[in-house]
C-alpha positions in Angstrom: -44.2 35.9 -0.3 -41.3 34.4 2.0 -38.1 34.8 -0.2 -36.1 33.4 2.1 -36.2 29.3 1.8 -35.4 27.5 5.1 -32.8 25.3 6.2 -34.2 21.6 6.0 -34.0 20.3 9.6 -31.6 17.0 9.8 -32.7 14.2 12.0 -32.0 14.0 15.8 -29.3 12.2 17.6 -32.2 9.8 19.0 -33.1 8.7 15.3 -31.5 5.3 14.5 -27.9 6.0 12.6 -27.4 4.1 9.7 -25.1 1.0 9.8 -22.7 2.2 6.8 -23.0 5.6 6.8 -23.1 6.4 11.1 -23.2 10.2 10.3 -26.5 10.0 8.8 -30.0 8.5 10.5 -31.3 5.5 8.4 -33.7 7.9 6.3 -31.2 10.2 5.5 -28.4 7.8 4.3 -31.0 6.2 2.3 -31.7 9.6 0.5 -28.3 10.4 -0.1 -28.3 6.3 -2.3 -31.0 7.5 -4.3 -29.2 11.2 -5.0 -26.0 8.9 -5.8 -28.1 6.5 -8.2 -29.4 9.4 -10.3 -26.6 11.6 -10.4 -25.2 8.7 -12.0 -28.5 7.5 -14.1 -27.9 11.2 -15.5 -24.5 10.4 -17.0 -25.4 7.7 -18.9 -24.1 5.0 -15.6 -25.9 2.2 -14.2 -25.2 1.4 -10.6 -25.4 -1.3 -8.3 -25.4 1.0 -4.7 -24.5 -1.5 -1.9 -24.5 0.4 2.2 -21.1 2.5 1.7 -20.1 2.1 -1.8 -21.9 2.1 -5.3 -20.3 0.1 -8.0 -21.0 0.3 -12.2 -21.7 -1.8 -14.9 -18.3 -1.2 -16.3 -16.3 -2.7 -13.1 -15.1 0.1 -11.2 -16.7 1.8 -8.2 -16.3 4.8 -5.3 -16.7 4.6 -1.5 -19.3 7.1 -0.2 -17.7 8.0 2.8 -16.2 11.3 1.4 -19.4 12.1 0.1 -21.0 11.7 3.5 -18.6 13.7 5.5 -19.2 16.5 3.1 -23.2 16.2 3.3 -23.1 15.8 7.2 -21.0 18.9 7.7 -22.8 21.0 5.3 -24.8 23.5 7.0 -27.4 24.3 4.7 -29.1 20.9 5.6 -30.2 18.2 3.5 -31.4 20.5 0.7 -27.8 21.1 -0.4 -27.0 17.3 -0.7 -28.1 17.1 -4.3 -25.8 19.6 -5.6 -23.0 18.3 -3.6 -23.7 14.5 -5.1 -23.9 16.1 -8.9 -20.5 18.0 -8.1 -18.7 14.6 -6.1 -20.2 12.2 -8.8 -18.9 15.0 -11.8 -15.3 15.0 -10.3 -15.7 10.9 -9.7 -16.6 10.4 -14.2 -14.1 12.8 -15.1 -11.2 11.0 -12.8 -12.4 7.6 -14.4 -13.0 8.6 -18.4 -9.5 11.0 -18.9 -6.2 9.0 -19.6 -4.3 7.8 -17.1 -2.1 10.6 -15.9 1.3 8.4 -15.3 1.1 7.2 -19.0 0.6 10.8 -20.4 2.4 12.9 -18.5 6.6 13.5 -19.1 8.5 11.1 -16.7 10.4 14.1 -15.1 6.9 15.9 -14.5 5.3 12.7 -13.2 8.5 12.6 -10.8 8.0 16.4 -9.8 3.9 15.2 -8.8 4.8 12.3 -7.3 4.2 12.0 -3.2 3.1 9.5 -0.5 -0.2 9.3 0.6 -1.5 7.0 3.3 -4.9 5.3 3.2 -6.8 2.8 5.2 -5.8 -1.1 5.0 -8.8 -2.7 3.2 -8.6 -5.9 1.9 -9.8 -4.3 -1.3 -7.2 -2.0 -1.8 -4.0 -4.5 -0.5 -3.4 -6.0 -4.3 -3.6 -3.1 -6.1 -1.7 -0.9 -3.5 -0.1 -3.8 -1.3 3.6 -2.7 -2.2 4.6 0.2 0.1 6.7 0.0 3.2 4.7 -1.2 6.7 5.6 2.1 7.7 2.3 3.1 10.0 -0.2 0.4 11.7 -3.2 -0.5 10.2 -2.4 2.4 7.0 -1.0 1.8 3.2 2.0 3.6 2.1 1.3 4.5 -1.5 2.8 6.5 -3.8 0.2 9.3 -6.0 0.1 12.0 -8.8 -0.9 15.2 -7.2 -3.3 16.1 -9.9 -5.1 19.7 -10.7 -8.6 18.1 -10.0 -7.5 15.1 -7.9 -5.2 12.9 -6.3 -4.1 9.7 -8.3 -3.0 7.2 -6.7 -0.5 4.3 -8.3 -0.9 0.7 -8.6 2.0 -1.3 -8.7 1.7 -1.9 -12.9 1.9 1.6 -12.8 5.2 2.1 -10.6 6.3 -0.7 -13.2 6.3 2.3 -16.0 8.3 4.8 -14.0 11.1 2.9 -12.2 12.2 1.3 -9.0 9.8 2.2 -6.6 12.6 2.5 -3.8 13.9 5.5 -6.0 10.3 6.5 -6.7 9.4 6.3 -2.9 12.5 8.4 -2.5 11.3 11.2 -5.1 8.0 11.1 -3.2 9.5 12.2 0.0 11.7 15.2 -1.4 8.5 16.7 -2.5 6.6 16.0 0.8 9.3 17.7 2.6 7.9 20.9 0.3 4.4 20.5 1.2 3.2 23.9 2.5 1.2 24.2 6.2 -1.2 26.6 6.4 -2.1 26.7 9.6 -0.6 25.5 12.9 -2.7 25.1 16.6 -1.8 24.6 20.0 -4.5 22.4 21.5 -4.8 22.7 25.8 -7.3 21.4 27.7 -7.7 22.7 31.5 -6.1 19.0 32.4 -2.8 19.9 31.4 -3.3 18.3 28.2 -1.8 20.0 25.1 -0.8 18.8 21.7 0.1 20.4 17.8 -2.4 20.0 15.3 -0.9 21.1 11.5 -3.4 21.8 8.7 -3.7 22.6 5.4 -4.9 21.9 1.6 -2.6 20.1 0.6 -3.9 16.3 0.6 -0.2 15.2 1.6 -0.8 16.3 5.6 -0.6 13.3 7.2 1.8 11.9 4.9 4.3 14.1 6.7 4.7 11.5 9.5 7.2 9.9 7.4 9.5 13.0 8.0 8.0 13.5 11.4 11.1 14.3 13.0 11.7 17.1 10.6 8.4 18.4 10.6 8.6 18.6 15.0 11.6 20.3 14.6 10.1 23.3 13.1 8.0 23.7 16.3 9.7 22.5 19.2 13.1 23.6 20.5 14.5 19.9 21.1 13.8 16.5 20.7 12.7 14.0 23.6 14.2 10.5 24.0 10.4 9.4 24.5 9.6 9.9 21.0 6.3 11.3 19.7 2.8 10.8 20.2 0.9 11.4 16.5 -2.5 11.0 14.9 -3.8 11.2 11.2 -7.5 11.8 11.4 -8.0 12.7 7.7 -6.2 14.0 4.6 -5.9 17.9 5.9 -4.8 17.7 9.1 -1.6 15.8 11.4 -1.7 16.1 15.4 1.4 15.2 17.3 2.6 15.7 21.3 6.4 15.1 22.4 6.3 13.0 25.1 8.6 14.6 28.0 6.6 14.6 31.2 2.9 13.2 32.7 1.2 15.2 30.4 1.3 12.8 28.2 -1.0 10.9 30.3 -3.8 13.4 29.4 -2.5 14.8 26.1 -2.9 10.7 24.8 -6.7 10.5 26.1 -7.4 14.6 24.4 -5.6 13.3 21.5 -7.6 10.0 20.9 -11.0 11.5 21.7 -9.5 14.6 19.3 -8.7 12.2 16.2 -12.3 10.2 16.5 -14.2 12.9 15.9 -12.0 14.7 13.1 -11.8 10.9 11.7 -15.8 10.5 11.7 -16.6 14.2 10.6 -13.9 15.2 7.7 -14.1 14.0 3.9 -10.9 11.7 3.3 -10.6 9.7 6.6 -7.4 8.3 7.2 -7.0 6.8 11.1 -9.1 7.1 14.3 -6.0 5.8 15.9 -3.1 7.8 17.8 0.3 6.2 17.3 3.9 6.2 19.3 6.0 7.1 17.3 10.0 5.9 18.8 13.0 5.5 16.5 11.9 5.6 13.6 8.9 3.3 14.1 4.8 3.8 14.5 3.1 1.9 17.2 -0.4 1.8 17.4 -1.1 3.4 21.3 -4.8 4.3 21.3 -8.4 4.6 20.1 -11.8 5.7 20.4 -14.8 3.9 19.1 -17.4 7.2 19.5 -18.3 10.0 21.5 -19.1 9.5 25.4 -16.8 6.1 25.1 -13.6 5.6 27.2 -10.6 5.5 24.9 -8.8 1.9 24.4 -5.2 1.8 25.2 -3.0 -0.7 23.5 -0.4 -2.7 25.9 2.0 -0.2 23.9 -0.1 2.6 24.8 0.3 1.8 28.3 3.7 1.3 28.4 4.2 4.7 26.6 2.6 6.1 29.9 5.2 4.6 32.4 8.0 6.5 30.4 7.9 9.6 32.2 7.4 9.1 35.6 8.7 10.3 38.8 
């Protein structure tokens, strides 16, 4: 007898994706719904399961998006996706049936969790979490409770219950400027191109653009008058590239091709997008829609280009 069980083959590149869920062919996305329906079936939960997110009975509902990431870069194939739906779905119940950590936890403790978390700009998610500063293109500033099992993020009737959220916001970032990186990269490509990619567990990476000048200064020896180039592909993981000479010209393309795939691979997307960031302010400088496509260059992406000629 064969004790060895093998890997269940995933679909090829030439099977049609599915429209939600582009990591996945059509007959694989739609497995994944029906392992989401009965995980939640099993917990007592009836589900309406729509192309990227499922929503209850009682009102609230998940994206499937992390869950996707997580099955696509699985390597033990689709035979694993089961186990990982049960464990996503578990986390998902609990998050949803405990108390609401800002109204049980001490105000001082809640203060000493609290940091800023960016996510996508959804129309769904602009009343609830509309209230943070414009600070990066296309993202929401929001302030969350770093939480043992998860991350929780505050709606504005929740800021109401701690305080002013301009001293709240203000907490936030003291603590961010804590967050530990585990592991720092120097990216070149035989172009020239080059560029800083920071990781690590926390869930607060990206959220470190907001102290971006800081966080540079720990790496490079001096500033640049040309500001930065930065992108925020998912929760774990910033990428930046001080712009001082024509390698930006390449580092921008690496970077933007760099942040689409981490973006469409990772659990806990955040931007496809590479910014400018100049004084203080994000720009939106470039994109990429997939892999093999030319990346899109804003006007301000352009302009970023002419800074350092000669």
């Amino acid at each position: 007898m064969n004790i060895f069980r093998r890997r269940e083959r995933r679909d090829g590149a030439d099977v049609p994706r599915d429209q939600a869920l582009t990591l996945l062919s059509e007959g694989e996305a739609t497995r994944l719904r029906g392992y989401v329906r009965e995980a939640f079936a099993a917990r007592g939960l009836e589900v309406t399961v729509e192309a990227g997110r499922v929503t209850t009975t009682l009102g609230w509902g998940c994206g499937l998006g992390n869950l996707e990431a997580r099955c696509h870069g699985d390597n033990r194939g689709p035979r694993s996706w089961r186990a990982l739906v049960d464990e996503h779905v578990d986390l998902i119940v609990r998050s949803v049936e405990r108390p609401k950590a800002v109204r049980s936890l001490p105000r001082d403790q809640a203060l000493a969790q609290l940091y800023p978390r960016f996510i996508p700009s959804e129309p769904a998610s602009l009343k609830a979490f509309g209230y943070g500063p414009a600070s990066v293109p296309e993202l929401l500033e929001v302030l969350a409770l770093d939480l043992p099992e998860s991350v929780d993020m505050l709606g504005a009737d929740d800021l109401a219950e701690l305080g002013d959220p301009a001293e709240l916001r203000e907490h936030a970032l003291r603590n961010l400027r804590a967050v530990r990186i585990d592991r720092h990269e120097v990216v070149r490509g035989d172009d020239g191109s080059h560029f800083d990619v920071l990781m690590g567990e926390s869930y607060f990476i990206p959220s470190l653009a907001l102290v971006l000048d800081e966080v540079v200064g720990r790496y490079q020896d001096a500033a640049s008058p040309h500001g930065v180039l930065v992108a925020l592909p998912h929760r774990h993981q910033l990428a930046f590239h001080v712009v001082r000479d024509l390698s930006v010209v390449t580092s921008l393309h690496a970077m933007a091709q760099f942040a689409r795939a981490c973006f469409s691979t990772e659990p806990g997307a955040v931007s496809p997008s590479v910014y400018w960031w100049h004084e203080g302010r994000f720009v939106r400088v470039a994109t990429q829609d997939g892999a093999g496509l030319p990346v899109k260059l804003t006007e301000e992406g352009t302009a970023v280009l002419g800074l350092v000629g000669g």
